[in-house]
C-alpha positions in Angstrom: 0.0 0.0 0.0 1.3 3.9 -0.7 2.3 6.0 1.8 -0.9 8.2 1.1 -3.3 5.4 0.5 -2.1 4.3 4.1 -2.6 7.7 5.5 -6.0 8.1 4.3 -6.9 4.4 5.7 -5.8 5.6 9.0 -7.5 8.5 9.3 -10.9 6.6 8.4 -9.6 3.8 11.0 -9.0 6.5 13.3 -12.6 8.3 13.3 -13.9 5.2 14.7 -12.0 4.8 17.6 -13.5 5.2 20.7 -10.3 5.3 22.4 -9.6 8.7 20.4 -11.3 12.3 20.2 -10.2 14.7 17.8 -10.1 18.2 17.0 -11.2 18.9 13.2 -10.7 22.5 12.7 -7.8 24.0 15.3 -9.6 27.5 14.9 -12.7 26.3 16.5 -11.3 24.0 19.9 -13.8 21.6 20.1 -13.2 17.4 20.3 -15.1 15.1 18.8 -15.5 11.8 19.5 -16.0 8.9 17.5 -19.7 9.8 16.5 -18.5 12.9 15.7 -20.2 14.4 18.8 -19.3 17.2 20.5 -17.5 15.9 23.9 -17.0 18.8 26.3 -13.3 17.7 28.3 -12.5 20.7 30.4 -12.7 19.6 33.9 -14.7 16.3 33.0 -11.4 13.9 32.3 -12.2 11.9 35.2 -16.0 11.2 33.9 -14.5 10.0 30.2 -12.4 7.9 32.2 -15.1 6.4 34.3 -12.6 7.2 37.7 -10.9 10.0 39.9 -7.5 8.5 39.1 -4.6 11.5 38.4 -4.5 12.7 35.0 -1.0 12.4 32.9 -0.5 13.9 29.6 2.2 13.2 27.1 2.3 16.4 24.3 3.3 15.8 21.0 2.7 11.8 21.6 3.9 10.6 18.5 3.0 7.0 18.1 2.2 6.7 21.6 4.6 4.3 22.8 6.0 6.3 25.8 2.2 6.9 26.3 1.4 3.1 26.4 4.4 2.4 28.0 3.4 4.7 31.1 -0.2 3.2 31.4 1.2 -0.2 31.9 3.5 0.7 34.6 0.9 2.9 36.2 -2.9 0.7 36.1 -3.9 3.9 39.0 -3.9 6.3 36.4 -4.9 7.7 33.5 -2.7 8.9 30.5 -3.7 10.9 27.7 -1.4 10.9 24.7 -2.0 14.1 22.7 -0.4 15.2 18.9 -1.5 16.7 15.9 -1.1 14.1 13.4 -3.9 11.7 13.3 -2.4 9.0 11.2 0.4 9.0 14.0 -1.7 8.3 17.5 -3.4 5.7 14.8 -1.2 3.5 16.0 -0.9 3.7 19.9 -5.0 4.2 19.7 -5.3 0.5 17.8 -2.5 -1.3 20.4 -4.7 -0.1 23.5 -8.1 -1.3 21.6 -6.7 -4.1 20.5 -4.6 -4.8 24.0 -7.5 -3.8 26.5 -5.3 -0.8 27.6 -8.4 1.5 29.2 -6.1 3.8 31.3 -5.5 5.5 27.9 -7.0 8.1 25.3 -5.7 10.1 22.8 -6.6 13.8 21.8 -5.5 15.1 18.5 -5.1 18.6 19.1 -2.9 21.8 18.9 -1.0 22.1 21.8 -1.1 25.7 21.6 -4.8 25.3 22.3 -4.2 22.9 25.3 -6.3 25.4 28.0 -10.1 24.5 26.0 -9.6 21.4 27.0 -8.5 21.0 30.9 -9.7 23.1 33.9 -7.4 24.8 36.3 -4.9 22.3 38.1 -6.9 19.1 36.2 -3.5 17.5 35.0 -0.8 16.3 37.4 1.8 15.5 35.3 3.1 16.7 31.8 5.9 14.4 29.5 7.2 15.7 26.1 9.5 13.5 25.3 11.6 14.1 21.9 9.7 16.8 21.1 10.6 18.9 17.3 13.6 21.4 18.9 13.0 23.9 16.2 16.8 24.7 16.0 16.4 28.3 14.0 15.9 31.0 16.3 13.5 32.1 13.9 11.4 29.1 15.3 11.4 29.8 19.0 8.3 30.2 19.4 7.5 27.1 18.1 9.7 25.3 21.0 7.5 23.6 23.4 9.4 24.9 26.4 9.4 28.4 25.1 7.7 30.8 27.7 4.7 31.4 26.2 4.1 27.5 26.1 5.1 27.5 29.8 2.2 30.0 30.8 -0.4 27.5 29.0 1.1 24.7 31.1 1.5 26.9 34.5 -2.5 26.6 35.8 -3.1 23.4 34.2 -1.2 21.1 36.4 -2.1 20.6 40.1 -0.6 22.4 43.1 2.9 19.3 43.2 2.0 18.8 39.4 5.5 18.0 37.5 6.5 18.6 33.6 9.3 16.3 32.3 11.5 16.9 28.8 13.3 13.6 27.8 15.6 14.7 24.2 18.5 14.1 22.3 18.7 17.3 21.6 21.7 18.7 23.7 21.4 22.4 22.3 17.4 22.3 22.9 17.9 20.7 26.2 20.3 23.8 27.5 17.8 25.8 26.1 14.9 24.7 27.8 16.9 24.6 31.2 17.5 28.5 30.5 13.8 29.0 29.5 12.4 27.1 32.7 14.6 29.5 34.8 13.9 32.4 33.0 10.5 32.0 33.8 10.9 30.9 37.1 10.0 27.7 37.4 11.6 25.2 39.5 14.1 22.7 38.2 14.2 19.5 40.2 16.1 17.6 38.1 19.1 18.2 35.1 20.8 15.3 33.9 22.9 15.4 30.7 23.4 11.6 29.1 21.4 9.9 31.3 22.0 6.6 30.3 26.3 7.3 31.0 25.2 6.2 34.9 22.6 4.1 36.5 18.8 5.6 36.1 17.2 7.3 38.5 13.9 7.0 37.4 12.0 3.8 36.0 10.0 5.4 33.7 13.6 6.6 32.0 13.8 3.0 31.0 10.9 3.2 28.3 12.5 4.3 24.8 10.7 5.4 22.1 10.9 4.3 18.4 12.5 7.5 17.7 14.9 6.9 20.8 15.8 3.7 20.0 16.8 5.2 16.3 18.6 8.3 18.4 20.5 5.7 20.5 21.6 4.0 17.5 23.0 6.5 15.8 24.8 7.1 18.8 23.5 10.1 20.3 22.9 10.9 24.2 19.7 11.2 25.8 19.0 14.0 28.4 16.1 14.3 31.2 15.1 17.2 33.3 12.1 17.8 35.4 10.5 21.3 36.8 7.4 22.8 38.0 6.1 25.9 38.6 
């Protein structure tokens, strides 16, 4: 099958997930779900999830695998992996249906409109994990640890609510340790190379597709962690 023909078999696939609620014009914030009604989501997370379980969200979820991967080591809580691309969470979305993983849903959304769709304090943990690092300054603003991002995230996550970057990006890592600063947020954590000592974190063990490319071509991987 062609890469398009693929595509397009996706996105049909993926408008019938139940697992998945989707965003169809970014200029009017709104999800659908998968009989294209109108789900309202700020502040009702915990009722689509049937529980009171803490919220995580992964931006920019890719495939979903770190997503997935955090679900399974976490049953008492609920992860929501969101990206723009619906072809991409295609993929995450049919391994939960098809592997009875109900601690998960997927949002495909702009990130810059994150606020429609959580209340104040609603999340309680952010990942972006290998996020685009826009390396022309030209882009900055694109960068999702650029301050303007960071006020979005700020009254979203709940009073010990945490954000973690994991990238292989050395030069956007640096920058986004200057950026948290700058906007004076609290960094608990800064580890360059990670994986050049033993882990201190479990969930620092999951890797990616993309990561498992990145490690291969022999680059280093770099966490931090901060909140506001």
């Amino acid at each position: 099958m062609s890469g398009r023909k693929d595509k397009k078999k996706k996105i049909a696939e993926i408008n019938t997930f139940g697992n998945v609620l989707q965003c169809y014009e970014f200029n009017n914030p709104v999800l659908h779900n998968e009989k294209n009604e109108v789900i309202e989501c700020k502040g009702k997370w915990h009722e689509i999830f049937g529980n009171q379980n803490l919220i995580v969200v992964e931006l920019a979820c890719g495939k979903g695998d770190y997503t997935i991967a955090l679900a399974q080591k976490n049953a008492d809580k609920n992860f929501i992996g969101i990206d723009i691309k619906g072809p991409r969470i295609h993929t995450g979305a049919k391994k939960c249906i098809e592997e009875n993983i109900a601690n998960v849903r997927f949002a495909r959304l702009k990130i810059e409109n994150i606020p429609h769709f959580f209340s104040e304090k609603e999340i309680s943990e952010v990942w972006i994990t290998f996020p685009d690092p826009f390396p022309k300054d030209s882009h900055e603003k694109h960068r999702l640890t650029y301050k303007n991002f960071l006020a979005k995230y700020k009254p979203l996550l709940a009073k010990d609510g945490v954000v973690n970057l994991k990238t292989d990006d050395l030069n956007f890592f640096r920058y986004s340790r200057e950026s948290i600063e700058a906007f004076g947020a609290k960094l608990l954590y800064y580890k360059e190379d990670i994986y050049a000592s033993k882990l201190d974190f479990d969930t620092l063990e999951i890797k990616t597709f993309y990561e498992r490319q990145h490690l291969a071509a022999g680059r280093k991987i770099n966490y931090l962690q901060f909140a506001f």
